[in-house]
Predicted model as a PDB file, atoms N, CA, C, CB and O in Angstrom, pLDDT in the B-factor column:
MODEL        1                                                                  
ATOM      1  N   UNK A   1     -18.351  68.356 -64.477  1.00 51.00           N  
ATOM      2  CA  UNK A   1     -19.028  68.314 -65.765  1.00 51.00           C  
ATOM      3  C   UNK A   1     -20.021  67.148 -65.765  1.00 51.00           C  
ATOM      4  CB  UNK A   1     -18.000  68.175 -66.932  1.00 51.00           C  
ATOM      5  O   UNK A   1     -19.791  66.067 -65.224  1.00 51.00           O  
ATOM      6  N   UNK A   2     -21.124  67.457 -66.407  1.00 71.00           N  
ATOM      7  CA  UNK A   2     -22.400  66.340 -66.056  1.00 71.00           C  
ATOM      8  C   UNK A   2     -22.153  65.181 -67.426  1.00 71.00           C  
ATOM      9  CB  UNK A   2     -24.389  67.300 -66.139  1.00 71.00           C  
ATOM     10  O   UNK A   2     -21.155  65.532 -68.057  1.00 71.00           O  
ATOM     11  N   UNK A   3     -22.479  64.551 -67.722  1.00 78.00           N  
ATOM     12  CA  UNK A   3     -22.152  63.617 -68.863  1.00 78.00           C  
ATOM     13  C   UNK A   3     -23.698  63.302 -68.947  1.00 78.00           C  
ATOM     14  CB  UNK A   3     -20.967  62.212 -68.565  1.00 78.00           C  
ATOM     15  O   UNK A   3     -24.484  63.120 -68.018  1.00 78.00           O  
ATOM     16  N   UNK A   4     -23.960  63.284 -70.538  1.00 82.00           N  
ATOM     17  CA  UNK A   4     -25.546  62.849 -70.789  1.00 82.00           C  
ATOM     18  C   UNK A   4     -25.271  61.278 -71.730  1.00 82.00           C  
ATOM     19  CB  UNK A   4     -26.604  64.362 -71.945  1.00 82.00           C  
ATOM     20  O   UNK A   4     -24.224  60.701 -72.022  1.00 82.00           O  
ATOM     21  N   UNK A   5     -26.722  60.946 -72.016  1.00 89.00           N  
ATOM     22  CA  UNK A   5     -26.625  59.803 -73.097  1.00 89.00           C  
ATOM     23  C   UNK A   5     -27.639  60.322 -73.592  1.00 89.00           C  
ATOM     24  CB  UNK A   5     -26.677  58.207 -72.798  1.00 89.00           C  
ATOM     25  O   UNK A   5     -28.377  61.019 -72.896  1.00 89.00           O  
ATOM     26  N   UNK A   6     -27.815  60.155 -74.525  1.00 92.00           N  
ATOM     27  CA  UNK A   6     -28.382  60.726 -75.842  1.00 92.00           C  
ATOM     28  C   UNK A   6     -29.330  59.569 -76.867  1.00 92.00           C  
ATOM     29  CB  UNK A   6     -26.964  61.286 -76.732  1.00 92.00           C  
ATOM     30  O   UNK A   6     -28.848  59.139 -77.915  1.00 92.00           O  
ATOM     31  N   UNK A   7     -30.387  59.263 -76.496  1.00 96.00           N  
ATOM     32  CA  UNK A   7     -31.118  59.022 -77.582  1.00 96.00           C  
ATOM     33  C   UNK A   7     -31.947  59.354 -79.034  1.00 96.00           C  
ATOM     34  CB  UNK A   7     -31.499  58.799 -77.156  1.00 96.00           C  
ATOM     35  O   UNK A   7     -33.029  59.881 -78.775  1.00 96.00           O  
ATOM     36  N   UNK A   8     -31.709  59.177 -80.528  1.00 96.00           N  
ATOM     37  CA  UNK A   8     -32.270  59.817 -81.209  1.00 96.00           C  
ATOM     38  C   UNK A   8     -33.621  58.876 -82.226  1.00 96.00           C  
ATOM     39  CB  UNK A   8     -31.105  60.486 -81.857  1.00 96.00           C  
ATOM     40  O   UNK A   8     -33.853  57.684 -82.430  1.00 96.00           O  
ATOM     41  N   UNK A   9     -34.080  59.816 -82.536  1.00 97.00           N  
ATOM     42  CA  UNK A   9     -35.595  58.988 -83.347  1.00 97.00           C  
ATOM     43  C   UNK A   9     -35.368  59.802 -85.011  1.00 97.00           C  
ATOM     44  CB  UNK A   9     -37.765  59.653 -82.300  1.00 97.00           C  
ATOM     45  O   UNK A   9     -34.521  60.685 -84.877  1.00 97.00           O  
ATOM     46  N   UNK A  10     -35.655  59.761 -85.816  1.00 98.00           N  
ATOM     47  CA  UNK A  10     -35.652  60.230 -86.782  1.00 98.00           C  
ATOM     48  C   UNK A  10     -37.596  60.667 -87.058  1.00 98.00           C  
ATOM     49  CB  UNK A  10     -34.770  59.166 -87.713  1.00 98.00           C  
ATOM     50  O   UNK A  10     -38.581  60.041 -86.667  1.00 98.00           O  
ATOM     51  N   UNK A  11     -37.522  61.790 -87.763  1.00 98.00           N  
ATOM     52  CA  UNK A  11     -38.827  62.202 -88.094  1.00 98.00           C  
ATOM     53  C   UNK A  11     -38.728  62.719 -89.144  1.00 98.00           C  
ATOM     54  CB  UNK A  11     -39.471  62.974 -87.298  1.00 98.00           C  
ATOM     55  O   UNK A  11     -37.645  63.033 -89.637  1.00 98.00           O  
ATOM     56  N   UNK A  12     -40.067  62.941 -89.785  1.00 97.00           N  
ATOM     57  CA  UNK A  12     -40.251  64.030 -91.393  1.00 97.00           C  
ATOM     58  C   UNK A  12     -41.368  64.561 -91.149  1.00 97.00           C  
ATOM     59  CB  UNK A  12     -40.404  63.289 -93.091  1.00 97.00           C  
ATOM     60  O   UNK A  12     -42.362  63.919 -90.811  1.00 97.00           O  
ATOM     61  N   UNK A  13     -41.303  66.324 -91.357  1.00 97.00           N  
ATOM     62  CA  UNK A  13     -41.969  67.039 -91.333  1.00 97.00           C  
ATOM     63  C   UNK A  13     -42.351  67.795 -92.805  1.00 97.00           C  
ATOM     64  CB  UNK A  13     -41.517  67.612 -90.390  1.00 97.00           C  
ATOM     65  O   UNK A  13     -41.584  67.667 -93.760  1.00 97.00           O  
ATOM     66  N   UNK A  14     -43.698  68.660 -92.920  1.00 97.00           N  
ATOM     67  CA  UNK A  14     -43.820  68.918 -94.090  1.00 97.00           C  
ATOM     68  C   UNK A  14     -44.404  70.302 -94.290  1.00 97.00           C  
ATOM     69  CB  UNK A  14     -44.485  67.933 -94.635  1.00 97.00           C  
ATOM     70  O   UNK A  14     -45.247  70.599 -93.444  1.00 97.00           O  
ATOM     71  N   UNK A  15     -44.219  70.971 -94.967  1.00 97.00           N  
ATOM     72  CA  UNK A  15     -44.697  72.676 -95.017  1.00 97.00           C  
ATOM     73  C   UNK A  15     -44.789  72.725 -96.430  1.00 97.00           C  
ATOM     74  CB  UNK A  15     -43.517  74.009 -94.358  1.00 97.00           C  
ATOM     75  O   UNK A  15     -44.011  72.222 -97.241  1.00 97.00           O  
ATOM     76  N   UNK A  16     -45.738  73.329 -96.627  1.00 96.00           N  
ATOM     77  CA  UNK A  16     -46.051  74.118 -98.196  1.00 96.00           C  
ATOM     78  C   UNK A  16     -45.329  75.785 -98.153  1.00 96.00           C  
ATOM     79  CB  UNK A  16     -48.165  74.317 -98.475  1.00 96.00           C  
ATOM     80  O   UNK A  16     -45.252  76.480 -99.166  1.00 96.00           O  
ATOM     81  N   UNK A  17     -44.843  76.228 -96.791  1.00 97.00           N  
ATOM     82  CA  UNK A  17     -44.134  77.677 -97.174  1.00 97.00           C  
ATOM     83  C   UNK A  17     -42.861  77.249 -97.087  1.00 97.00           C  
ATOM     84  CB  UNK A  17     -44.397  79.052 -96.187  1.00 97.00           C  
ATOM     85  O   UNK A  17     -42.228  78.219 -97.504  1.00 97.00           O  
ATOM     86  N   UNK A  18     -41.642  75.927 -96.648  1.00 96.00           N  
ATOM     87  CA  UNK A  18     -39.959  76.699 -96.440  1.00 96.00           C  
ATOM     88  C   UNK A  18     -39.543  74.997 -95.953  1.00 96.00           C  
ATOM     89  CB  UNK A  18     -39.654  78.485 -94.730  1.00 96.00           C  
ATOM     90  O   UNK A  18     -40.411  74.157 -95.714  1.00 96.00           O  
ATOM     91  N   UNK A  19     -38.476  74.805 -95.896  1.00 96.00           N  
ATOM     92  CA  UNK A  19     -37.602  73.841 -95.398  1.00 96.00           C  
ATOM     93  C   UNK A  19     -37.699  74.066 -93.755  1.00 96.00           C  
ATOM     94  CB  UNK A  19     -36.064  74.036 -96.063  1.00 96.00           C  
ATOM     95  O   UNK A  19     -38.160  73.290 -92.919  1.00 96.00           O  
ATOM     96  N   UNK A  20     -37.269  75.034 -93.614  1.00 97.00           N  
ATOM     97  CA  UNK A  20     -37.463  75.868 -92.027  1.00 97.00           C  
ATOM     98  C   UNK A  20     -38.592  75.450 -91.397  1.00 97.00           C  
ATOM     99  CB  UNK A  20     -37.656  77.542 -92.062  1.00 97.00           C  
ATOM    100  O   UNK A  20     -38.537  74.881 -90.307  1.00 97.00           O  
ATOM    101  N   UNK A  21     -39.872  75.728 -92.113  1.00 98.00           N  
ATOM    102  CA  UNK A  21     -40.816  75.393 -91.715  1.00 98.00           C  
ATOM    103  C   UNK A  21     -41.339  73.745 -91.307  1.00 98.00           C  
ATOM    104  CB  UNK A  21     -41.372  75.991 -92.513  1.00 98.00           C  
ATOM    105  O   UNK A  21     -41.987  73.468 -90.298  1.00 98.00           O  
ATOM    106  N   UNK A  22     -40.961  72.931 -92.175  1.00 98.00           N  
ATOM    107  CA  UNK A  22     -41.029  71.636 -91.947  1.00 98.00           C  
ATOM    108  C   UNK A  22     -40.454  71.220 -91.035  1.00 98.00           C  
ATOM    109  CB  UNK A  22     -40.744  71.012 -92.762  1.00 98.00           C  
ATOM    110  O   UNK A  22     -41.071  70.493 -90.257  1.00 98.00           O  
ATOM    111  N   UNK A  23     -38.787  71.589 -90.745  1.00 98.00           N  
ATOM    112  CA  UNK A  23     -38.059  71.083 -89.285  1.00 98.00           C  
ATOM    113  C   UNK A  23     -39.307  71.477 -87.996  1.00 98.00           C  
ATOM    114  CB  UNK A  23     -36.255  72.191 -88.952  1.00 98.00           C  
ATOM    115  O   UNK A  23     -39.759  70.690 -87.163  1.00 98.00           O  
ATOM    116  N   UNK A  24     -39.699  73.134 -88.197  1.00 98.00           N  
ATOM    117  CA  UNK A  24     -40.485  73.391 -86.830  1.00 98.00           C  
ATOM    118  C   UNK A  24     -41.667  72.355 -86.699  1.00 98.00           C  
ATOM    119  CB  UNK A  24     -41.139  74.978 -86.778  1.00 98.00           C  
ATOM    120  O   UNK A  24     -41.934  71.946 -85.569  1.00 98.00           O  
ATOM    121  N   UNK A  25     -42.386  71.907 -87.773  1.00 98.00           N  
ATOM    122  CA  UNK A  25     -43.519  71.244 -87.499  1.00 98.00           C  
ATOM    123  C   UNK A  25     -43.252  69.660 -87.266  1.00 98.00           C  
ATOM    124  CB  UNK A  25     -44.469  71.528 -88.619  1.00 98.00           C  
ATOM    125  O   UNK A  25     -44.150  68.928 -86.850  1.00 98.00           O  
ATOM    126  N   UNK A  26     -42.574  69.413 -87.421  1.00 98.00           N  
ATOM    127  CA  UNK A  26     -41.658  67.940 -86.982  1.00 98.00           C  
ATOM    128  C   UNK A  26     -41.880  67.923 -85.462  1.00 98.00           C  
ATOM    129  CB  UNK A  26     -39.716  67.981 -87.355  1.00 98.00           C  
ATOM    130  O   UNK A  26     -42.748  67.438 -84.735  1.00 98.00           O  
ATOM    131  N   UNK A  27     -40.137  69.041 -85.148  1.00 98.00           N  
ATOM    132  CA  UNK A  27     -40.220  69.327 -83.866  1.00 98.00           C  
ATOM    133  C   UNK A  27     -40.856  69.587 -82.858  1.00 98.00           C  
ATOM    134  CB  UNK A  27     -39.896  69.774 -83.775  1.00 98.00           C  
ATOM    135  O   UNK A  27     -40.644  69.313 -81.677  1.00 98.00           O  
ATOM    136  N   UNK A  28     -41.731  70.186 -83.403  1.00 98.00           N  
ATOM    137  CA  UNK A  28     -42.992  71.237 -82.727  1.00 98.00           C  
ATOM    138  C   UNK A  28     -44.108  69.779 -82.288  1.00 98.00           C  
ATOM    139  CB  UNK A  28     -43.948  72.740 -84.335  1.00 98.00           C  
ATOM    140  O   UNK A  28     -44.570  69.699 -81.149  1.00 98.00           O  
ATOM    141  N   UNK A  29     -44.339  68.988 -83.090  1.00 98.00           N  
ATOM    142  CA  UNK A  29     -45.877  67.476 -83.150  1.00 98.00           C  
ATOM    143  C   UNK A  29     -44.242  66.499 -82.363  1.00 98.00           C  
ATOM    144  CB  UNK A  29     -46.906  66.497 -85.927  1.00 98.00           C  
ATOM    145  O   UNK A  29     -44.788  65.407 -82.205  1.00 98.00           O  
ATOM    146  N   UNK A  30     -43.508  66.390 -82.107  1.00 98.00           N  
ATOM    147  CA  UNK A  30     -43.098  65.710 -81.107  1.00 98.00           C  
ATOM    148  C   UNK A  30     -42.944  66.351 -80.153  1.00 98.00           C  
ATOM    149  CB  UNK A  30     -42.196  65.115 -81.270  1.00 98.00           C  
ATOM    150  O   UNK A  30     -43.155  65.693 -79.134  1.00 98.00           O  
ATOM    151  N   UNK A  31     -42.589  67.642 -79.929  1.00 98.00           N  
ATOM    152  CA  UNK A  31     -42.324  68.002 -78.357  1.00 98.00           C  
ATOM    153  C   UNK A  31     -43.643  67.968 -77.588  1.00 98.00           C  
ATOM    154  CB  UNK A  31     -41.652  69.552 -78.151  1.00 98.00           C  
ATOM    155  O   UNK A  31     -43.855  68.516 -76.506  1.00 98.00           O  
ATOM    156  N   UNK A  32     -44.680  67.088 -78.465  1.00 98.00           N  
ATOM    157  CA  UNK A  32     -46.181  66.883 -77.390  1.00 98.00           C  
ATOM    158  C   UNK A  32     -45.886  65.697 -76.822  1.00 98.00           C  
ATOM    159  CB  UNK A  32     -47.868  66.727 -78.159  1.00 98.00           C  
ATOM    160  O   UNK A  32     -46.764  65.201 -76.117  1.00 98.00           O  
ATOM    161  N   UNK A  33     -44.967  65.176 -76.941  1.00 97.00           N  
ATOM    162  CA  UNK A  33     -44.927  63.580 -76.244  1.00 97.00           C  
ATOM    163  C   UNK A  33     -42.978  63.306 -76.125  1.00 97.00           C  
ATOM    164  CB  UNK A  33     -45.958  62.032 -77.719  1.00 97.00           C  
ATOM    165  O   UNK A  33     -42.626  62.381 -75.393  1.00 97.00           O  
ATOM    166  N   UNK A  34     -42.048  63.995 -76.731  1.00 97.00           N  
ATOM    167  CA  UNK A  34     -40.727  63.512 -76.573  1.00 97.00           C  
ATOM    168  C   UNK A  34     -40.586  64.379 -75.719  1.00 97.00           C  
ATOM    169  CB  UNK A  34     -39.733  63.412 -77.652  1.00 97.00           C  
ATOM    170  O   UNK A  34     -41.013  65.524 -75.866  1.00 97.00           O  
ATOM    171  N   UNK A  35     -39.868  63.907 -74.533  1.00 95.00           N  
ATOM    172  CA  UNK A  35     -39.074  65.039 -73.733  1.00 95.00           C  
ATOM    173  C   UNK A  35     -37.655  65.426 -73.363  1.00 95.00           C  
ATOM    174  CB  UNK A  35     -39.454  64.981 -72.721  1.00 95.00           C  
ATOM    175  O   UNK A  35     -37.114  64.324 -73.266  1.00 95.00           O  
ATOM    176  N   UNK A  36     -36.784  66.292 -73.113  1.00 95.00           N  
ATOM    177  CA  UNK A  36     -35.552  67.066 -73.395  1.00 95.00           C  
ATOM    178  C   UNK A  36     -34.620  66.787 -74.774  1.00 95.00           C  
ATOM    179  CB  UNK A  36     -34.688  66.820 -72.189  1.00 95.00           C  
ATOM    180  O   UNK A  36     -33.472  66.369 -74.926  1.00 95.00           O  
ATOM    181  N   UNK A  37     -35.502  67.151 -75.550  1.00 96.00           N  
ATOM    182  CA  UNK A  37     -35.094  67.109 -76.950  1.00 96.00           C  
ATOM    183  C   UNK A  37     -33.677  68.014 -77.158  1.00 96.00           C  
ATOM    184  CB  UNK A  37     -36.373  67.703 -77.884  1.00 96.00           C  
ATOM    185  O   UNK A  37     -34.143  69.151 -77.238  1.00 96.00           O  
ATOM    186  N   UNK A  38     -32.740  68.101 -77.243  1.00 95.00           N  
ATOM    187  CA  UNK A  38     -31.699  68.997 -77.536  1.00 95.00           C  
ATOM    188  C   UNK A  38     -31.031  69.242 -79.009  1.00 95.00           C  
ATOM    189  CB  UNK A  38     -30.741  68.594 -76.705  1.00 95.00           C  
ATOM    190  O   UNK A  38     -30.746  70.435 -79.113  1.00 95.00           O  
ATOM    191  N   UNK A  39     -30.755  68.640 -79.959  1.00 95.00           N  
ATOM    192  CA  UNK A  39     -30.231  69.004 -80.969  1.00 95.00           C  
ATOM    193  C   UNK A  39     -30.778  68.127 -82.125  1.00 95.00           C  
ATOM    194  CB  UNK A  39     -28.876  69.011 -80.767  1.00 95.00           C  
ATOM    195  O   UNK A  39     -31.062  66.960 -81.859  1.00 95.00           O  
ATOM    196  N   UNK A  40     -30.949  68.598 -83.400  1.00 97.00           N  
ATOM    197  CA  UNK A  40     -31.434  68.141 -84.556  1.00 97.00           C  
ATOM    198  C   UNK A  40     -30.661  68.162 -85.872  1.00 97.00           C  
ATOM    199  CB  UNK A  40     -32.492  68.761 -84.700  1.00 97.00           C  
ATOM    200  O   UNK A  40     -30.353  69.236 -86.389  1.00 97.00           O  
ATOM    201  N   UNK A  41     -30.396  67.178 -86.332  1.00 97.00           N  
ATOM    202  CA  UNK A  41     -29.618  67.196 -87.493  1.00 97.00           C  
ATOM    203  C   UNK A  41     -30.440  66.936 -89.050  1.00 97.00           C  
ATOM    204  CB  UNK A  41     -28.541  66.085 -87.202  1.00 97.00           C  
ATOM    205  O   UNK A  41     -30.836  65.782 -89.208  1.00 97.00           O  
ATOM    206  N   UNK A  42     -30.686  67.810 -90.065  1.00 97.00           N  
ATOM    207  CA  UNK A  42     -31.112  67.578 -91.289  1.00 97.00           C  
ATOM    208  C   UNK A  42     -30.799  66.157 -92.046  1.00 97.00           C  
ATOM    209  CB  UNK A  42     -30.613  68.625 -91.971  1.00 97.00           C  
ATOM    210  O   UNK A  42     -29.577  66.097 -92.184  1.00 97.00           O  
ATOM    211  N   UNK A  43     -31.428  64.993 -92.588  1.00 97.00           N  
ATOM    212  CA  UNK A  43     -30.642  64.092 -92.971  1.00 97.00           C  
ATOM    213  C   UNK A  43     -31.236  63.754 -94.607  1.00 97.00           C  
ATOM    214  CB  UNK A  43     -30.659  62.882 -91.837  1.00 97.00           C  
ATOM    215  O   UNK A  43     -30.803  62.861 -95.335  1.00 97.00           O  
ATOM    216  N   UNK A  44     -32.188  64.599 -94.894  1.00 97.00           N  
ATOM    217  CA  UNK A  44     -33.057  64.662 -96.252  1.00 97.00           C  
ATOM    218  C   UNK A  44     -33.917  65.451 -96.256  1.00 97.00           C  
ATOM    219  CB  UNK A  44     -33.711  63.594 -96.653  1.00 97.00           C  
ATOM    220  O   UNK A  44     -34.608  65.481 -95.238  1.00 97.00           O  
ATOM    221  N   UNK A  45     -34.156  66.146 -97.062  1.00 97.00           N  
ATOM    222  CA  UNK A  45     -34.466  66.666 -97.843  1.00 97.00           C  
ATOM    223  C   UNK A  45     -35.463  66.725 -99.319  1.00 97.00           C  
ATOM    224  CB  UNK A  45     -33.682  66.741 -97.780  1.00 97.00           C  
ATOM    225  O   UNK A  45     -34.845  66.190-100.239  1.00 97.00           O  
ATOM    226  N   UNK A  46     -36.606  67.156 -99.679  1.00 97.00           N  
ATOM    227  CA  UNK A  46     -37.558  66.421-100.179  1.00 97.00           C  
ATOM    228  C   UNK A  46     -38.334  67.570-100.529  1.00 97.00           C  
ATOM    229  CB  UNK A  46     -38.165  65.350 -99.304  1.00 97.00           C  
ATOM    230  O   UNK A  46     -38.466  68.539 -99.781  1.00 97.00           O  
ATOM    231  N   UNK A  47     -39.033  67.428-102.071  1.00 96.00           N  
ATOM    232  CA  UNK A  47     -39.983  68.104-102.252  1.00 96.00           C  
ATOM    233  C   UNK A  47     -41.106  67.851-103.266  1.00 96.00           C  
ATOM    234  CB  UNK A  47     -39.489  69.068-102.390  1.00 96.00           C  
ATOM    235  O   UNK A  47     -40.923  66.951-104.086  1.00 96.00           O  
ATOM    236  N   UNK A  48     -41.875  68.321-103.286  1.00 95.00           N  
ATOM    237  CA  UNK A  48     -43.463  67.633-104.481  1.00 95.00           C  
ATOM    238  C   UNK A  48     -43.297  68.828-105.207  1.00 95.00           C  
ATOM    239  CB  UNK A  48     -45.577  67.384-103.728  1.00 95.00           C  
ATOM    240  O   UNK A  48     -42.923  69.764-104.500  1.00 95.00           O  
ATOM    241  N   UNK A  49     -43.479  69.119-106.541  1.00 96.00           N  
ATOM    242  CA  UNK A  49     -44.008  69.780-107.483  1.00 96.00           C  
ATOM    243  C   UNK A  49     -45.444  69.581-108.352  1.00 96.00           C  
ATOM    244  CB  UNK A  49     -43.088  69.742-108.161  1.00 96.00           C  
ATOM    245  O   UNK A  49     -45.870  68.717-109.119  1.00 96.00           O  
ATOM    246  N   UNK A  50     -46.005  70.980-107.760  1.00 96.00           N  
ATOM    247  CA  UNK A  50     -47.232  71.032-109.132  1.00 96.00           C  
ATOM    248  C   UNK A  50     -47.041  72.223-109.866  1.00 96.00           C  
ATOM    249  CB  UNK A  50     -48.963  71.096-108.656  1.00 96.00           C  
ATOM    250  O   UNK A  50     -46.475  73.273-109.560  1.00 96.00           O  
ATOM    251  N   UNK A  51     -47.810  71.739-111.228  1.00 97.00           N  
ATOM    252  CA  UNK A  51     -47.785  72.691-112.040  1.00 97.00           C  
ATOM    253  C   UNK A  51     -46.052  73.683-112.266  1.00 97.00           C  
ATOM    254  CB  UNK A  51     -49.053  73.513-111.432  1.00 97.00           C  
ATOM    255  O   UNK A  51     -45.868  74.895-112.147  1.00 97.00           O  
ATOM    256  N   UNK A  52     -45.426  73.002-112.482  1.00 97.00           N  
ATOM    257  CA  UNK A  52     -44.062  73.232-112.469  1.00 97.00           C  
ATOM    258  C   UNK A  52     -43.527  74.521-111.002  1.00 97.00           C  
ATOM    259  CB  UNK A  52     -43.762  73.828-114.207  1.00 97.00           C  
ATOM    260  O   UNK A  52     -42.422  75.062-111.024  1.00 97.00           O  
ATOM    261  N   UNK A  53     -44.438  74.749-110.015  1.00 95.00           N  
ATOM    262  CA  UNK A  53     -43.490  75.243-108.915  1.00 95.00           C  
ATOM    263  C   UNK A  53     -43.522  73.914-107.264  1.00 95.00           C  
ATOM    264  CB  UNK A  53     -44.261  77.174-108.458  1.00 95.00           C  
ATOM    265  O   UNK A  53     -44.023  72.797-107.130  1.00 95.00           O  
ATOM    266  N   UNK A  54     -42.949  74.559-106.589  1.00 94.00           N  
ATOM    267  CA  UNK A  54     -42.684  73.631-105.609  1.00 94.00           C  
ATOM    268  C   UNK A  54     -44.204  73.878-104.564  1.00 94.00           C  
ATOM    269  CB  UNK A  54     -41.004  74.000-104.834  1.00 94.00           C  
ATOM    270  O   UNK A  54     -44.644  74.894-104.025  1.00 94.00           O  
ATOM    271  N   UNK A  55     -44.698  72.475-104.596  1.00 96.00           N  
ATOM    272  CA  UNK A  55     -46.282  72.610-103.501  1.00 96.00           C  
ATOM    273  C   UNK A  55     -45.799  72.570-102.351  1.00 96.00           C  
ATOM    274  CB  UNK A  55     -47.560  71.339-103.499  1.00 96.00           C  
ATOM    275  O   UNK A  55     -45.967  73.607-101.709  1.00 96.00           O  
ATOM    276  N   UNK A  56     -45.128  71.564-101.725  1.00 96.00           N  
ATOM    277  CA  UNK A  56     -44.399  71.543-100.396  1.00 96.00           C  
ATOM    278  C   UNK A  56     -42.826  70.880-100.590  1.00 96.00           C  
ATOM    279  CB  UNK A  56     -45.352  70.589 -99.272  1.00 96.00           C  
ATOM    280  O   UNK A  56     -42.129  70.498-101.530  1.00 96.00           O  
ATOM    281  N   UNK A  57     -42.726  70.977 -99.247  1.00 97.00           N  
ATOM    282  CA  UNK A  57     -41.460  70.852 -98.355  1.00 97.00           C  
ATOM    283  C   UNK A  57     -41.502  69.438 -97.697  1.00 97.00           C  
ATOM    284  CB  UNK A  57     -41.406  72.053 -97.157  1.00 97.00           C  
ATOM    285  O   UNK A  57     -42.540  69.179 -97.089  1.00 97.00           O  
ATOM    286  N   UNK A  58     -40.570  68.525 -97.727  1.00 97.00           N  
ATOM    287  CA  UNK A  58     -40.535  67.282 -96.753  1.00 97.00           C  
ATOM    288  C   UNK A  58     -38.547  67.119 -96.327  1.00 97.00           C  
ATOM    289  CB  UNK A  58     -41.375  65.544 -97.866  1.00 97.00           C  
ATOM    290  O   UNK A  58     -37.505  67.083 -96.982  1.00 97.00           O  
ATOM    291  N   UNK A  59     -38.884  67.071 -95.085  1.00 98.00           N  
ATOM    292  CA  UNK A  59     -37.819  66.893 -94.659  1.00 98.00           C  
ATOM    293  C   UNK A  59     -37.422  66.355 -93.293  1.00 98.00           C  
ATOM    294  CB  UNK A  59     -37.421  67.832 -94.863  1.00 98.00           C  
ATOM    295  O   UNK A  59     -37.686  67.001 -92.279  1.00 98.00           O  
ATOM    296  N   UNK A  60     -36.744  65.096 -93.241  1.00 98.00           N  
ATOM    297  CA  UNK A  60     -36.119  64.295 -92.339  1.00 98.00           C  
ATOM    298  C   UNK A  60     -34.978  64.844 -91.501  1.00 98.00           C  
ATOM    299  CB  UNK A  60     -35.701  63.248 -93.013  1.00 98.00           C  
ATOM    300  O   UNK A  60     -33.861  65.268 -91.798  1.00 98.00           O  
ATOM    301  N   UNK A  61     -35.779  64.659 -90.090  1.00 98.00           N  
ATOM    302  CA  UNK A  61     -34.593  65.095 -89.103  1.00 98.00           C  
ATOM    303  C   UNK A  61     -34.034  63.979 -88.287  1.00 98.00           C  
ATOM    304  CB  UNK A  61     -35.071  66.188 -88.071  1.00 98.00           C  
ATOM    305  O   UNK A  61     -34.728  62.985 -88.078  1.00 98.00           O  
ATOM    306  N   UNK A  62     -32.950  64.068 -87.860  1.00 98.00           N  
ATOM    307  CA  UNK A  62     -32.566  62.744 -86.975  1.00 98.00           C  
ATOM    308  C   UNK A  62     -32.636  64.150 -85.689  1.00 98.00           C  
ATOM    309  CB  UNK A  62     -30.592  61.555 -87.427  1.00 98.00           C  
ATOM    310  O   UNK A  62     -32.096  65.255 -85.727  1.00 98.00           O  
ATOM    311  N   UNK A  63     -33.426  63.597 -84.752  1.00 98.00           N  
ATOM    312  CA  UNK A  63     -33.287  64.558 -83.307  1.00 98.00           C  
ATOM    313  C   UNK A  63     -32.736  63.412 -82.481  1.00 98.00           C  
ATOM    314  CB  UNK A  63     -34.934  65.325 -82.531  1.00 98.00           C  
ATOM    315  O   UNK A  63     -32.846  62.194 -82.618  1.00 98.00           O  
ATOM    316  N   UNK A  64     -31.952  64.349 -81.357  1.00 97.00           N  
ATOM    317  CA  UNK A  64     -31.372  63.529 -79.720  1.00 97.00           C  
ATOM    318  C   UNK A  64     -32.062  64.345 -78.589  1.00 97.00           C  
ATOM    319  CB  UNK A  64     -29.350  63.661 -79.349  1.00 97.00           C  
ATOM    320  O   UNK A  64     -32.596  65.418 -78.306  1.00 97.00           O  
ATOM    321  N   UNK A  65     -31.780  63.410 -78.241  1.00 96.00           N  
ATOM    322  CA  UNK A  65     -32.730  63.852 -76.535  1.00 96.00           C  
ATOM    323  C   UNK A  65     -31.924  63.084 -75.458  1.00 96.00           C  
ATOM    324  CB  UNK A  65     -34.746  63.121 -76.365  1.00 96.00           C  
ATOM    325  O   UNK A  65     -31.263  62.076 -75.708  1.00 96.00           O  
ATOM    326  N   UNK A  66     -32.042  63.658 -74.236  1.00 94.00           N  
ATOM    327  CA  UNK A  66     -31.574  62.753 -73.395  1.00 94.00           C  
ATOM    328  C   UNK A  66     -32.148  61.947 -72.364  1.00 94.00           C  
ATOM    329  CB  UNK A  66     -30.849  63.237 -72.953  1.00 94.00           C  
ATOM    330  O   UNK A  66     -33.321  61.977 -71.990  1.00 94.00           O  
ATOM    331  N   UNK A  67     -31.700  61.595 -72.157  1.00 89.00           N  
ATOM    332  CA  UNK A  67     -32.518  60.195 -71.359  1.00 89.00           C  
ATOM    333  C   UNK A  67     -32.484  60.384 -69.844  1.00 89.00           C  
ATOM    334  CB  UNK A  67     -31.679  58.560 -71.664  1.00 89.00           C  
ATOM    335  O   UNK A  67     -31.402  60.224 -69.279  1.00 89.00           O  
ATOM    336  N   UNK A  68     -33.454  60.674 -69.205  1.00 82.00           N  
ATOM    337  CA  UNK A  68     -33.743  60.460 -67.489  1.00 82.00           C  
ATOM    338  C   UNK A  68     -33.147  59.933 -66.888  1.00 82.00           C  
ATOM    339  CB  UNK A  68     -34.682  59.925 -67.003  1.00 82.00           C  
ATOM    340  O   UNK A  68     -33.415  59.826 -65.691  1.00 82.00           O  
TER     341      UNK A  68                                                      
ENDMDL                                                                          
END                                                                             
C-alpha cells in the first residue's frame, strides 16, 4: 500500500448559475498551476442578492493534493 501526504490550500469560486458551478470554476483556475489535486471539501458557502433573487454563488473549498 503506497502512503501519500497531503497538502491543502483553501479557495473561493463564484458562478451566477449553481453552487456546483462555483466548486468547478475554483477547481478548474487552479488545476492551471496546482498539481495532483485529489479531493475537495465545501467549507462555506455564500451568496449576493439583487433585486430580491440570488445574482451569484460564492463558495470556499479547502482542496488536498499530494505532494511529489
Amino acid at each position: 500500500m503506497t502512503h501519500h501526504t497531503y497538502k491543502h490550500i483553501e479557495l473561493t469560486g463564484s458562478s451566477e448559475k449553481s453552487m456546483e458551478d462555483a466548486v468547478q470554476n475554483a477547481i478548474g483556475k487552479a488545476a492551471e498551476s496546482v498539481k495532483n489535486m485529489r479531493w475537495f471539501e465545501m467549507v462555506d458557502t455564500r451568496g449576493h442578492i439583487e433585486d430580491g433573487r440570488v445574482a451569484h454563488w460564492q463558495v470556499t473549498v479547502k482542496v488536498g493534493f499530494t505532494l511529489e
